[in-house]
C-alpha positions in Angstrom: 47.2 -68.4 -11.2 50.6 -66.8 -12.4 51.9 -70.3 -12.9 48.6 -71.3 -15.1 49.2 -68.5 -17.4 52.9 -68.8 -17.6 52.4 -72.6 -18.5 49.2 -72.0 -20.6 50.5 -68.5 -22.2 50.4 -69.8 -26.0 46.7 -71.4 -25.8 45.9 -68.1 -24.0 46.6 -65.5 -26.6 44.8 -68.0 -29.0 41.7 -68.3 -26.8 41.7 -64.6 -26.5 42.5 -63.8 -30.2 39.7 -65.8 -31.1 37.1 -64.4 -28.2 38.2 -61.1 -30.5 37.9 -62.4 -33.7 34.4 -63.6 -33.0 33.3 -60.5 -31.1 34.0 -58.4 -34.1 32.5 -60.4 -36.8 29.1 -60.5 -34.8 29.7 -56.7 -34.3 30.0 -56.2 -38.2 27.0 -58.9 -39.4 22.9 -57.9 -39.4 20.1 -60.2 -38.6 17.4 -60.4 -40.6 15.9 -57.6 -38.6 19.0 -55.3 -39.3 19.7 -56.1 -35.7 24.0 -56.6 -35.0 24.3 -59.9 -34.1 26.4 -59.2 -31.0 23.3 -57.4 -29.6 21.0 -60.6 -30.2 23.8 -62.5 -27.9 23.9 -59.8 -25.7 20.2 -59.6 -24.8 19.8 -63.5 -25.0 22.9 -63.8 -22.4 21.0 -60.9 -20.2 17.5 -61.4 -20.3 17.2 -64.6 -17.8 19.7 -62.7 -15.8 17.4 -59.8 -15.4 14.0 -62.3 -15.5 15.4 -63.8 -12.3 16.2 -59.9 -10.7 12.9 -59.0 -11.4 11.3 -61.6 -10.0 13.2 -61.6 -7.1 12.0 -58.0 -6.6 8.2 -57.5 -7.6 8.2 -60.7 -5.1 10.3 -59.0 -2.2 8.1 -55.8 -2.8 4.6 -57.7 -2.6 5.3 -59.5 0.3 6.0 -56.0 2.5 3.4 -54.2 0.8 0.6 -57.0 1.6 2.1 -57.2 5.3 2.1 -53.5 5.6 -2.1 -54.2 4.6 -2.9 -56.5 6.5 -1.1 -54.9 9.7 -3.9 -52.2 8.3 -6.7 -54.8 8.0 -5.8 -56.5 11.4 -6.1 -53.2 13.3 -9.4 -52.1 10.9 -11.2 -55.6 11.9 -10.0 -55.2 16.1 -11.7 -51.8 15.9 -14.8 -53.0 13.9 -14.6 -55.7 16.6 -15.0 -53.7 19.7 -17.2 -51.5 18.0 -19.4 -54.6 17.3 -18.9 -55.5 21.1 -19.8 -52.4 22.2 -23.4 -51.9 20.3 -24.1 -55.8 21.1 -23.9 -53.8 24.8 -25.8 -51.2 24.3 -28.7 -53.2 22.5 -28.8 -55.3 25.5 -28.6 -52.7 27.7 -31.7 -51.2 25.7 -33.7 -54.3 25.6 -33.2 -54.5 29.4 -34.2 -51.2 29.9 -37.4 -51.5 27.4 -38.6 -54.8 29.4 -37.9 -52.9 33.0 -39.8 -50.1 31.1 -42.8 -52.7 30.5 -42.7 -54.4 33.5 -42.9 -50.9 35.4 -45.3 -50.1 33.2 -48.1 -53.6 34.0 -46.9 -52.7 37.6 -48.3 -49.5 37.7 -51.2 -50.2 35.8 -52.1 -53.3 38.2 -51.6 -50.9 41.0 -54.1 -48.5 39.5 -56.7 -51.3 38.8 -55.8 -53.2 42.5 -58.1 -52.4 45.1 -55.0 -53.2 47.6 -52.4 -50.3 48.5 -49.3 -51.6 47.4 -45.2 -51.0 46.7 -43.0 -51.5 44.0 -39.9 -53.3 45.1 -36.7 -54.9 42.8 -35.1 -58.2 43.9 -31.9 -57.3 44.8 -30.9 -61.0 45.8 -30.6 -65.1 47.3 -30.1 -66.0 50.8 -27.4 -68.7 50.9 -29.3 -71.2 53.2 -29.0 -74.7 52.0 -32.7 -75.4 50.7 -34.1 -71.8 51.6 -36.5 -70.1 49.0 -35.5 -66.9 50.4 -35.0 -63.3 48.2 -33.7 -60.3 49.3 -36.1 -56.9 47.9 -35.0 -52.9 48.1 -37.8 -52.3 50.9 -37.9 -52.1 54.2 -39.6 -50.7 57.1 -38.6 -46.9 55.7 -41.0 -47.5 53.0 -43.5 -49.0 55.4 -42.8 -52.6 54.8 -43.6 -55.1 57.7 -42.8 -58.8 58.9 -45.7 -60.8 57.5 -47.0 -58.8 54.4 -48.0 -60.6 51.1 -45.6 -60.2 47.7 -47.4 -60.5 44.8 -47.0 -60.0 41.2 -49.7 -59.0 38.1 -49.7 -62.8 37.5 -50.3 -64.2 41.3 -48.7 -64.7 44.3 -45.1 -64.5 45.3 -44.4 -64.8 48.7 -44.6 -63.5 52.2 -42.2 -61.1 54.2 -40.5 -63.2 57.2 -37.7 -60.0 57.9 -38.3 -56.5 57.4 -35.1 -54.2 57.9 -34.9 -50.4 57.5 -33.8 -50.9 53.9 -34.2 -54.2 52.9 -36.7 -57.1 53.3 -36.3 -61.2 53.1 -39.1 -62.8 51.0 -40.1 -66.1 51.9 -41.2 -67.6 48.4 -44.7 -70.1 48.0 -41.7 -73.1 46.9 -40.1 -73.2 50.2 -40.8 -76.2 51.8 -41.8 -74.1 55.1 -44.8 -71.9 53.2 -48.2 -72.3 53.3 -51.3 -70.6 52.1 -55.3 -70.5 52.5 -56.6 -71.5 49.1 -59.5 -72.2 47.2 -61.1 -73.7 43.5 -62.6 -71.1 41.3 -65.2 -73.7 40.1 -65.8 -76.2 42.7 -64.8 -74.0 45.9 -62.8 -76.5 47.0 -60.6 -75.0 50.3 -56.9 -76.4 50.9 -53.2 -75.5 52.1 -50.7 -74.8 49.8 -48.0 -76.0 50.5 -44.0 -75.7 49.0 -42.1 -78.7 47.6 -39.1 -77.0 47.3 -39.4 -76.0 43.3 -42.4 -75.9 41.2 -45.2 -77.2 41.1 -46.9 -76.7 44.5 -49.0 -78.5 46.1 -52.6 -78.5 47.7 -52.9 -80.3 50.9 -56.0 -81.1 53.1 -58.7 -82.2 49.9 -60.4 -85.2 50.8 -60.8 -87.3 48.0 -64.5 -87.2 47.5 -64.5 -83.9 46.8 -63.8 -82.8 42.7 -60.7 -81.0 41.8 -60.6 -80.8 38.0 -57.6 -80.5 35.7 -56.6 -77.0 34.6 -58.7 -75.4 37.5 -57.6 -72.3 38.9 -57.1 -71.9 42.4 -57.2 -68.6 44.6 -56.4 -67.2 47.8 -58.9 -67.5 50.9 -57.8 -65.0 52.9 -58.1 -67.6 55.6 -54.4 -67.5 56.3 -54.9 -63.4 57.5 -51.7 -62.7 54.7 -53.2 -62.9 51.0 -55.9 -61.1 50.2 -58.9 -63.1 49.1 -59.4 -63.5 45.0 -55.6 -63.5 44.1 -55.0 -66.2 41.7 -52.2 -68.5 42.4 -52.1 -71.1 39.8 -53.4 -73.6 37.3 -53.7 -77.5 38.1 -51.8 -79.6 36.7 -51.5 -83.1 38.4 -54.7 -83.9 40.4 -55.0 -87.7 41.9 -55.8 -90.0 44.8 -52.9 -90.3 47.7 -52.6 -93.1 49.9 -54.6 -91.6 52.4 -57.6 -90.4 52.0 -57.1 -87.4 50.9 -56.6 -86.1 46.8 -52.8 -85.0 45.8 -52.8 -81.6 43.7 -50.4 -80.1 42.2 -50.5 -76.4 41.1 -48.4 -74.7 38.7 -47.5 -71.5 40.7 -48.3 -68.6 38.0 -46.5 -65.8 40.0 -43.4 -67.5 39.4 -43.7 -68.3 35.5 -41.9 -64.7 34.1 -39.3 -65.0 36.8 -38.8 -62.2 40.1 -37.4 -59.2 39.3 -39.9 -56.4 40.3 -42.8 -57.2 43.0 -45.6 -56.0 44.8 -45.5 -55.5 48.5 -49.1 -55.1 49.7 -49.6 -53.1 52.5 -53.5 -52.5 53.1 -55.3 -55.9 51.4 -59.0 -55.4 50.1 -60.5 -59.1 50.0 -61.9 -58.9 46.3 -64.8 -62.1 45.1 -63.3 -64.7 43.8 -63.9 -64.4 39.1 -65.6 -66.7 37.4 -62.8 -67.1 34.3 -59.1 -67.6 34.4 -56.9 -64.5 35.1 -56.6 -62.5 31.8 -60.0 -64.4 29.7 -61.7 -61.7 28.1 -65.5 -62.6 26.5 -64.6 -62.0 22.7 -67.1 -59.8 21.3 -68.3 -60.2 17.7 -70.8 -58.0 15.7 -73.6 -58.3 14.4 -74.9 -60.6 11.2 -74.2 -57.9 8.0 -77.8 -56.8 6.2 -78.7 -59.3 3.4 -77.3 -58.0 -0.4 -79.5 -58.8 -3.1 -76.6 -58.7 -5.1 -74.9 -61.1 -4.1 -74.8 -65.0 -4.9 -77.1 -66.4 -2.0 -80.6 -65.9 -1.8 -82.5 -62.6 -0.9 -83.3 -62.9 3.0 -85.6 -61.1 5.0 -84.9 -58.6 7.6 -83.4 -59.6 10.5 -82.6 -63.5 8.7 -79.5 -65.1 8.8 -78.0 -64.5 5.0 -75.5 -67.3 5.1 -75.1 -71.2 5.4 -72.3 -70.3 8.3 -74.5 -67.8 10.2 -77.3 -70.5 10.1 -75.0 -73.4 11.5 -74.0 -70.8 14.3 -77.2 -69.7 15.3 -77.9 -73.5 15.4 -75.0 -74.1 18.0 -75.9 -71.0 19.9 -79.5 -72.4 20.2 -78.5 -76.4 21.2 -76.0 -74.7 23.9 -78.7 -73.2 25.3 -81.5 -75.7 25.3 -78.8 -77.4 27.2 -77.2 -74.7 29.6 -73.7 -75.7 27.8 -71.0 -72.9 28.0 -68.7 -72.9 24.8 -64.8 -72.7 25.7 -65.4 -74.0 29.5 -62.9 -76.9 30.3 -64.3 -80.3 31.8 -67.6 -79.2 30.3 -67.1 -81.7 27.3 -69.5 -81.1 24.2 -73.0 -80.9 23.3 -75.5 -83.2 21.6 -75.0 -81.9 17.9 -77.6 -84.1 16.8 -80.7 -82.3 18.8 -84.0 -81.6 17.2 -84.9 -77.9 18.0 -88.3 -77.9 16.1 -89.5 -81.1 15.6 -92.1 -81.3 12.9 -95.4 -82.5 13.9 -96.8 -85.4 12.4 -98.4 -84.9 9.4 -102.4 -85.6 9.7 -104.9 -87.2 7.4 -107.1 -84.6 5.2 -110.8 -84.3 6.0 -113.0 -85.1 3.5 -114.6 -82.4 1.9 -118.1 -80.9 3.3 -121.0 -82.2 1.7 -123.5 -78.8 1.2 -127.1 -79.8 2.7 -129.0 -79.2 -0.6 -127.1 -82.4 -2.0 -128.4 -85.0 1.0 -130.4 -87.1 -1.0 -133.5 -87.7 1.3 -133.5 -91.2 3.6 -136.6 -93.2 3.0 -138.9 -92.4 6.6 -139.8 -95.3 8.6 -143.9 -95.4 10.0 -142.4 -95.9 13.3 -139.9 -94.2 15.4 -137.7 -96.2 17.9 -135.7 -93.4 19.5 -136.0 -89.8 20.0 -134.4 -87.4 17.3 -131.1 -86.2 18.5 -129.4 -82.7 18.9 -126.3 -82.5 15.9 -123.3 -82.4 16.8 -121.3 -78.8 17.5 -117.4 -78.8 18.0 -115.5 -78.0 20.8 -113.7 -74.9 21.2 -109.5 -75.1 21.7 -108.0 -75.3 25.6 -107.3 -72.0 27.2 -103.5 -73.0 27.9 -101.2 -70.8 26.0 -98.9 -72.8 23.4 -95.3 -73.0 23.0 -93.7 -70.3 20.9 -91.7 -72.8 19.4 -94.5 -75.0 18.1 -96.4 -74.2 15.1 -99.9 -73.0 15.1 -102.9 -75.5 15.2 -104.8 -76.3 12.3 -108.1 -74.9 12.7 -111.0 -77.0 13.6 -114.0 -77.5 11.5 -117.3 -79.0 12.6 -118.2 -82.2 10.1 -121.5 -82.6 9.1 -122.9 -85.3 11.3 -123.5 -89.4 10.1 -126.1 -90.5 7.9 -128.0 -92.7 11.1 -127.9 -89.6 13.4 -130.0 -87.2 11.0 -133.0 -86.0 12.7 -136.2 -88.0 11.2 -139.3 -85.5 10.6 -142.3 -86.4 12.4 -145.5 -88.6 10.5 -148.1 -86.2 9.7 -151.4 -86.9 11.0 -154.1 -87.6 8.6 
């Protein structure tokens, strides 16, 4: 460096005597803004310097302060997380607790309305044999639970106890394979076994095939088997159709086993109860009576006790052609009606008499000398039969005695002379 500036000393000097030279004549001149032109350089020379600084921080500063944030925000959305967790939890833990609620609930009521004596029990678990339909229930024989009791729910049949232990029982379920059951139609009567085919539907052994098992039937228990009561339902039909033998192949949809097992119904004194003439749960739908007739209104003034509309009619029609033909609305297999029947046929319409002729307008019949036949009585009518009439059919006309012919008139004696 020494060397440089000894070698370059004379360019130096002029280098730097200029540098001066021009430094102070931009010191001494003005802009047009009054501004000293070495400040104009100066903050032209500085400004991208300090552009770039500035940058550099603002950029440096938003970058921690957004990662400071969102450190903030990660933790904020983790909490909100397992707060979010923790009511989905408790919601389900409610909406178990309201269902066990119901459930309790039906239980008890069925209890109260169940001629049986029975006990609540929860299914506490499976049995691990290979093809076994086996649960495990909280009662035993403390609670007065025996081998060979019915399990039953609200909705039908479960099962039957095959081990009883001091606090625990094994439940032999109606789809095990080994189960069977007295059973019986609710409209036909028809009597079977049913039987377990390892997972639903069961079946209905021992119906011969001439006897009529119709689709959506209910069947019941017998009480033949000495474990179910008689009159508890245990399913719908579903598949009915001739085997290869001679007897029918039915297959019931268990109903006690629809709303899956988690509280049952042990019973431990069975009343045998008649089996019911509609499905478990129908209820007859009861509907008032046709509303007075309005004279304000748009149809016609009706009489008391008349049907005021066309709809009340056309019911009241149905109602009547059900019954002249002993068909029950809403019973399955019973198909439909003849729509088309004539209630009140009208009679015949019959010719008009002819009007009475009054006696004093006869005209006289010329009188013959001689008499070939004795005079005879006139003609009286006959009263009406004695046999009631229908109260359907409309009233006879009544009867009027015509005047009798012209050639049966009696002919007065010839006076003597």
């Amino acid at each position: 460096m020494e060397i440089l500036l000894h070698r370059y000393r004379n360019l130096t000097v002029l280098l730097v005597a200029i540098l001066a030279q021009l430094v102070l004549l931009a010191y001494q001149v003005k802009s047009n803004g009054e501004v000293r032109l070495i400040r104009v350089w100066a903050v032209s020379a500085v400004t991208p310097l300090a552009r770039v600084i500035e940058t550099s921080r603002s950029g440096t500063v938003r970058f921690f302060r957004d990662y400071f944030v969102l450190l903030d925000v990660r933790d904020e959305n983790q909490r909100m997380k397992t707060d979010l967790d923790r009511i989905k939890m408790e919601n389900q833990y409610l909406r178990t607790e309201l269902s066990t609620a119901d459930r309790a609930r039906a239980l008890a009521m069925f209890q109260q309305q169940s001629p049986s004596k029975t006990i609540a029990a929860h299914v506490i678990g499976n049995t691990t044999g290979v093809g076994a339909k086996v649960v495990i229930i909280d009662r035993g024989t403390g609670s007065g639970v025996q081998k060979g009791m019915a399990v039953i729910t609200p909705d039908g049949i479960v099962g039957k106890v095959t081990g009883a232990y001091p606090t625990a029982s094994y439940v032999l379920l109606i789809t095990d394979p080994s189960f069977a059951a007295g059973v019986v139609s609710q409209k036909n009567r028809v009597r079977g076994t049913l039987k377990g085919q390892g997972d639903s539907p069961v079946m209905v052994d021992y119906v011969q095939n001439e006897q009529k098992v119709e689709l959506g039937e209910w069947f019941f228990t017998s009480g033949d088997d000495r474990i179910f009561p008689k009159g508890l339902p245990v399913g719908e039909v579903t598949v009915v159709r001739k085997g290869k033998s001679t007897q029918l192949e039915v297959f019931v949809n268990p109903s006690g086993l629809q709303n899956g097992l988690e509280e049952v119904l042990i019973v431990v004194e069975g009343v045998h109860a008649p089996i019911p003439e509609g499905p478990p749960g129908f209820q007859p739908v009861h509907m008032q009576d046709a509303p007075p007739a309005d004279n304000t209104s748009e149809a016609a003034p009706t009489q008391a006790g008349s049907l005021a509309t066309d709809a009340d009619r056309l019911v009241d029609r149905y109602r009547k052609i059900g019954a002249a033909e002993n068909h029950v609305y809403g019973e399955r297999g019973n198909g439909a009606p003849n729509y088309n029947l004539k209630l009140n046929p009208q009679p015949a319409p019959q010719p008009s008499p002819s009007p009475a002729v009054p006696p004093s307008q006869v005209s006289p019949l010329p009188v013959s000398p001689v008499q070939t036949s004795p005079p005879r009585a006139p003609v009286q009518a006959l009263p009406p039969p004695a046999s009631p009439m229908p109260a359907s059919a409309s009233p006879p006309l009544p009867l009027r005695a015509l005047p009798p012919p012209a050639s049966q008139l009696p002919v007065p004696a010839p006076k003597n002379p």
